[in-house]
C-alpha positions as CSV (number, residue, x, y, z in Angstrom):
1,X,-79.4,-285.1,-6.1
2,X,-81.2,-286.2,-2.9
3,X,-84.8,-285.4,-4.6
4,X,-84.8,-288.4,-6.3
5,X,-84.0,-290.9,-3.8
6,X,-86.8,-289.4,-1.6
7,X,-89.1,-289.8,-4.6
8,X,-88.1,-293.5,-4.8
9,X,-89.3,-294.1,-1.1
10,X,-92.5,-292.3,-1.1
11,X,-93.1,-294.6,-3.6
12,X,-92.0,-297.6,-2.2
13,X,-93.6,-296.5,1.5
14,X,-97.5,-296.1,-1.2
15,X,-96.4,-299.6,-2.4
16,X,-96.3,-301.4,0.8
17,X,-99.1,-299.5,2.2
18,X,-101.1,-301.1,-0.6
19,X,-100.2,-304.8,-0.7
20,X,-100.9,-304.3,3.5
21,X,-104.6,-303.0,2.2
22,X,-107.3,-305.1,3.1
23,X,-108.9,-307.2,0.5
24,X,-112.3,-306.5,-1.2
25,X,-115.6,-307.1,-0.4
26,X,-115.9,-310.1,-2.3
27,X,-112.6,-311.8,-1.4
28,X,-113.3,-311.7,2.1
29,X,-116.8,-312.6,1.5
30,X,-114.5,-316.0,-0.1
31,X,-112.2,-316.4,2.4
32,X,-114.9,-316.3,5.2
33,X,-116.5,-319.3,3.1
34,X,-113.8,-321.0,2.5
35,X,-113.8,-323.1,6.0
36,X,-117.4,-323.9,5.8
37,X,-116.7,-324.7,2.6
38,X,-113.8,-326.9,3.9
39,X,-115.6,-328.6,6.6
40,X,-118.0,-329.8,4.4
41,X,-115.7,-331.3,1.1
42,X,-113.9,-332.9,4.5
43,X,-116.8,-334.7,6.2
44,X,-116.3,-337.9,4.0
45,X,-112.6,-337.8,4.5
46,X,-111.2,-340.8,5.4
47,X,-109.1,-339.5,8.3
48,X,-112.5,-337.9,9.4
49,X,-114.5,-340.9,9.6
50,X,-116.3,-342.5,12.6
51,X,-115.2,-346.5,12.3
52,X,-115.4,-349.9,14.1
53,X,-111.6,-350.0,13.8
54,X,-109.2,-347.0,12.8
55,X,-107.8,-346.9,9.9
56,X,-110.3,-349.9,8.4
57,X,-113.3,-350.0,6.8
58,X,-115.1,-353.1,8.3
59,X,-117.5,-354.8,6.0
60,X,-119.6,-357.7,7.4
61,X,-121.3,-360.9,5.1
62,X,-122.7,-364.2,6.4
63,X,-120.7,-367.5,5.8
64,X,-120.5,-369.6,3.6
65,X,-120.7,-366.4,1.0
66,X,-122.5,-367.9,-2.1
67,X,-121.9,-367.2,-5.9
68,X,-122.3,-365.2,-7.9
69,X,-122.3,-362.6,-5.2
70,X,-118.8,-363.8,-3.7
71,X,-116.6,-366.1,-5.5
72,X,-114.8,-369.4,-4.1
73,X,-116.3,-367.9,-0.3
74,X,-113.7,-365.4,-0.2
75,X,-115.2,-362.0,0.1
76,X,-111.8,-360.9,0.3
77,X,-110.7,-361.5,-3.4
78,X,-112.4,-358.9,-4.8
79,X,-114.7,-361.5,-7.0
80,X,-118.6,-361.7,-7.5
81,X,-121.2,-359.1,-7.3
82,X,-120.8,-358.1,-3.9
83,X,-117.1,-357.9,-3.5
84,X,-116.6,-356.0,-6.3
85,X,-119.5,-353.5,-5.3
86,X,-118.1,-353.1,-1.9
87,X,-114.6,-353.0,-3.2
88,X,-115.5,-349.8,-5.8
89,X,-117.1,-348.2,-2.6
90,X,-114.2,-348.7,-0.6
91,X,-112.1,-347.1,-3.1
92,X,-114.1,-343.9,-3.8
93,X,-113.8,-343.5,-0.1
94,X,-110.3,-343.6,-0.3
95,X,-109.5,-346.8,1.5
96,X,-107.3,-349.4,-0.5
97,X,-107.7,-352.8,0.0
98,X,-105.6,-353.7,2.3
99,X,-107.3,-351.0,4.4
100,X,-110.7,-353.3,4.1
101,X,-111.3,-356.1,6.6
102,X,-114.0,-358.9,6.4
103,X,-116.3,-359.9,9.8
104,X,-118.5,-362.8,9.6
105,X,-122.4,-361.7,10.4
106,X,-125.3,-364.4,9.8
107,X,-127.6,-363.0,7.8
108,X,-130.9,-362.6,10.2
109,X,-128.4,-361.0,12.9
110,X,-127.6,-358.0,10.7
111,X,-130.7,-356.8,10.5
112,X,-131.5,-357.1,14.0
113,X,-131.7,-354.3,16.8
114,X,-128.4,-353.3,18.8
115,X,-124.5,-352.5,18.1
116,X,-122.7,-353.7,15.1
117,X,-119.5,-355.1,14.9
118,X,-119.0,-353.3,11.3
119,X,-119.3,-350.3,9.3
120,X,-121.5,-351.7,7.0
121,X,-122.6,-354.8,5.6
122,X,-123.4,-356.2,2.2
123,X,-125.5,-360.0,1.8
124,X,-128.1,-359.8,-0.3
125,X,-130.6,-357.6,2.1
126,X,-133.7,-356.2,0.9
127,X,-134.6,-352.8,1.9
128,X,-138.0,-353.3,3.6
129,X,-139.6,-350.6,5.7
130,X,-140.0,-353.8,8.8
131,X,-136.1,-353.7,8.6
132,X,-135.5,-350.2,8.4
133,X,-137.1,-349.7,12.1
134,X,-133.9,-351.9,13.5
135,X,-131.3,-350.6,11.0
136,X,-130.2,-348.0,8.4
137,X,-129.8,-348.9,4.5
138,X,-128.0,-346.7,1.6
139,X,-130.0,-346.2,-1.4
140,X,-129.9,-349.1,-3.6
141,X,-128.0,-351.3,-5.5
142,X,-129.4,-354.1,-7.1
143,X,-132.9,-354.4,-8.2
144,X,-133.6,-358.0,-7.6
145,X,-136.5,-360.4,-8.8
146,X,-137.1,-363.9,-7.3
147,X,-136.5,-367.1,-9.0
148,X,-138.1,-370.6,-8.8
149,X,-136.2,-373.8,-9.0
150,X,-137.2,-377.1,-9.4
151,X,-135.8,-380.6,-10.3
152,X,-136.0,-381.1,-13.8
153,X,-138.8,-383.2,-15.5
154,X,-141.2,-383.2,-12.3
155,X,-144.5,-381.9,-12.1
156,X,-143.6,-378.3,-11.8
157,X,-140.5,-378.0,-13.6
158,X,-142.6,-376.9,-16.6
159,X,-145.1,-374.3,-15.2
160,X,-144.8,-370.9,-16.5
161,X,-147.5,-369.0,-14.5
162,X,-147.4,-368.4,-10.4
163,X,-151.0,-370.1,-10.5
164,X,-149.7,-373.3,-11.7
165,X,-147.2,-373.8,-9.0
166,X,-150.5,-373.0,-6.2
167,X,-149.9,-376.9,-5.0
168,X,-146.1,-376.9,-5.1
169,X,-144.3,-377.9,-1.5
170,X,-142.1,-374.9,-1.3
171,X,-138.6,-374.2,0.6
172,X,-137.6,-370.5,1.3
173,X,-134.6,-369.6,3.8
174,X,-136.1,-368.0,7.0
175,X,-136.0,-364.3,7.1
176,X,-135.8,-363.6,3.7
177,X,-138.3,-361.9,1.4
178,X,-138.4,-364.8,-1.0
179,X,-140.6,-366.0,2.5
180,X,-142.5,-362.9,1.9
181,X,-143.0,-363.5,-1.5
182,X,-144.2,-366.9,-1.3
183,X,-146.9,-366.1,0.9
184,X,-148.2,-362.6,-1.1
185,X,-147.3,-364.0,-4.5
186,X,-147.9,-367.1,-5.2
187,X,-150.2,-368.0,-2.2
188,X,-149.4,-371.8,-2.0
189,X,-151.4,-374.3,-0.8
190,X,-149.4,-375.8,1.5
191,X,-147.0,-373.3,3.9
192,X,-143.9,-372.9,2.5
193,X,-141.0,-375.2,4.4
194,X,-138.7,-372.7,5.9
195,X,-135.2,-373.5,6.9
196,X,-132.7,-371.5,8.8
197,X,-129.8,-371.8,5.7
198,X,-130.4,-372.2,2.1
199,X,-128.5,-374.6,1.7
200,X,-130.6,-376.6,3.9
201,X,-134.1,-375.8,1.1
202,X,-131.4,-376.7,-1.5
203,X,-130.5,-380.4,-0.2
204,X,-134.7,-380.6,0.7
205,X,-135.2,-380.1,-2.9
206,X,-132.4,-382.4,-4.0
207,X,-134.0,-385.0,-1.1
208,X,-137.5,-384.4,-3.0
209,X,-139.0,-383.0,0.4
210,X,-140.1,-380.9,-1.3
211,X,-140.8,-379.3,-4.8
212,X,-138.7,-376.3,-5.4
213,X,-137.0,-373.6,-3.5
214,X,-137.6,-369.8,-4.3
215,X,-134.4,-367.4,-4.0
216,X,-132.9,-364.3,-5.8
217,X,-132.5,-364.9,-9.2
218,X,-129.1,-364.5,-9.7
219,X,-128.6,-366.6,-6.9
220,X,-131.1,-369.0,-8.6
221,X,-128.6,-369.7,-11.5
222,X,-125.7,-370.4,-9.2
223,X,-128.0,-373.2,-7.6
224,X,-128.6,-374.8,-11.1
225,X,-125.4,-374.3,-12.3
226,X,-123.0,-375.4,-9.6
227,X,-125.4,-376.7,-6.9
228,X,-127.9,-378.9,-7.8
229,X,-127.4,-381.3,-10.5
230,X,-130.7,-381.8,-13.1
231,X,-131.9,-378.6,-11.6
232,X,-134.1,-376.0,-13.6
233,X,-134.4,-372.3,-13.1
234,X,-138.8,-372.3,-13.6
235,X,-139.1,-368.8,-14.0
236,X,-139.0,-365.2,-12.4
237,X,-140.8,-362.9,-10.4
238,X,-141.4,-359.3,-9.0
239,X,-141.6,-359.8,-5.0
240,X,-144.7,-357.3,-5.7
241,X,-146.7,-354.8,-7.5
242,X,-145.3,-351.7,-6.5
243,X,-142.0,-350.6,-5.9
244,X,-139.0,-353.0,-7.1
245,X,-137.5,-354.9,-4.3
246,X,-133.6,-353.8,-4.1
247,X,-130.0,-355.0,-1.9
248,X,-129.0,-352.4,0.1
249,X,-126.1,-351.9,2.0
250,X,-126.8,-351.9,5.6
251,X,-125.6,-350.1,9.0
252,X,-126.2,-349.5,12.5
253,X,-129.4,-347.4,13.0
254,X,-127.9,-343.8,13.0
255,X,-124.7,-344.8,11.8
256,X,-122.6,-341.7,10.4
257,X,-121.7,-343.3,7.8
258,X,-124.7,-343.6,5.4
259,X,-124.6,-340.2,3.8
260,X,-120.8,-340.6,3.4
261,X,-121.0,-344.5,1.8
262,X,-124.4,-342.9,-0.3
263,X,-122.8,-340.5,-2.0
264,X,-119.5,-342.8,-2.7
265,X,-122.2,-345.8,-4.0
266,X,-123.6,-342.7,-6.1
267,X,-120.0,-342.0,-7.6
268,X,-119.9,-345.7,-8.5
269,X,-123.2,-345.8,-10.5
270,X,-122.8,-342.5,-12.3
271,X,-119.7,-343.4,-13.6
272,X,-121.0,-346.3,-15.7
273,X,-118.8,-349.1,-12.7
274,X,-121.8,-350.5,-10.8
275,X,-123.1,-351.6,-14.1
276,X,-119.9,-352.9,-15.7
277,X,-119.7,-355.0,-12.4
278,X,-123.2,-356.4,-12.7
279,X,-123.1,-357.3,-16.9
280,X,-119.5,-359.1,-14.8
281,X,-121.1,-361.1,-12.5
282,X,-124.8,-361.3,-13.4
283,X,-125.6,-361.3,-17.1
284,X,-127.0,-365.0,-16.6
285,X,-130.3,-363.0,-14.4
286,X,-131.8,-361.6,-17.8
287,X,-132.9,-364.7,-19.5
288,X,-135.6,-366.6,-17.0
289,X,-138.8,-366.5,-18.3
290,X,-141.2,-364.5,-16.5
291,X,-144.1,-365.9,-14.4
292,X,-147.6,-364.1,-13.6
């Protein structure tokens, strides 16, 4: 009657011997991969990030922070271009929005050499190889064209090629690359007027100091819309002839962060947001006429 019972624990004895066996080939081939693996789904990880402040995501813009790219000069309120596009980032890297705060940087400081105060910042800056020697960019976001205002019913309110505005006194904020474009583009007679805010151009315009002001086009429609009274949006044009001019969002130079904010800003535009925020916030930009 004993026979049995031994029978019984040889077979349990080859059972446990057997779930104790090591694994296969290939599932240790897995299980050594698996940490790499880890390490590199981790990387962007919130908890794993390298930021001005712990626990925040520190996002810079100058002040006063114009429509349409921030609304009512609250770039906390989630509202206009830019908030929303820095918002959707935040989120796809995990960070809620209380977990975002909000640093005032002038615009022409951003971009220059030496330690930021943020992670990254968003304002309306042109990736331009000049730039890219002080600073890092992610890969675009906005394609942007230049736009020409004037006062309505002056002299050239009505032109609708570049050549006829040759004679036109023209304002352009300093450091910008509606400067840049002035100069290449439309080659004016006179030297563009440049003014450290745009706000100042606008109330030289509005002053008739001079004859228009050339800024982003979306930023052009704000200026006729809610800025300057009798105001006319001339037309629009490419910066240049080669590549398209586009807002980046912009770091420290070797910041850790770009690859990890890059492939976030990727998750936004293959998921159909980035342009659901700009037909939001910029629809108006389509429907300048264009001037060569």
């Amino acid at each position: 009657m004993r026979r049995p019972s031994l029978l019984l624990a040889s077979g349990a004895l080859v059972l446990a011997a057997a779930a104790c066996a090591p694994a296969d080939d290939t599932s240790t081939t897995a299980s050594a991969a698996s940490p790499a693996g880890s390490a590199a789904a981790n990387a962007c990880a919130k908890e794993s990030l390298k930021l001005t402040t712990s626990g925040k995501l520190t996002i810079g813009t100058d002040k006063p922070a114009y429509e349409p790219w921030f609304k009512d000069d609250d770039p906390s309120n989630g509202e206009g271009f830019e908030s929303a596009v820095a918002y959707a980032v935040a989120q796809k890297m995990g960070f809620t929005k209380e977990e975002v705060a909000w640093t005032v940087v002038p615009f022409d400081s951003s971009y220059a050499p030496g330690p930021k105060q943020f992670d990254f910042d968003v304002n309306q800056i042109s990736i331009t190889p000049g730039r890219a020697k002080a600073v890092d960019f992610s890969q675009g976001y906005y394609t942007v064209k230049q736009g020409v205002v004037a006062l309505d019913g002056t002299k050239f309110a009505s032109a609708t090629t570049l050549a006829e505005l040759k004679d036109a006194k023209i304002g352009v904020q300093a450091g910008t690359t509606a400067l840049q474009a002035v100069q290449s583009v439309i080659q004016p007679t006179h030297d563009p007027s440049v003014f450290n805010q745009q706000v100042d151009a606008i109330n030289a315009m509005k002053n008739k100091q001079i004859d228009a002001i050339v800024v982003d086009l979306p930023t052009a429609f704000y200026v006729t819309a809610a800025q300057v009274k009798g105001s006319k949006i001339v037309g629009q044009f490419a910066a240049n002839s080669g590549e398209p001019e586009e807002f980046g969002l912009l770091f420290q130079k070797g910041s850790p962060l770009v690859s990890c904010v890059d492939k976030a800003l990727g998750e936004v535009k293959s998921s159909g947001e980035l342009a659901q925020i700009e037909s939001q916030w910029l629809t108006a930009a389509a429907g300048a006429p264009e001037l060569k």
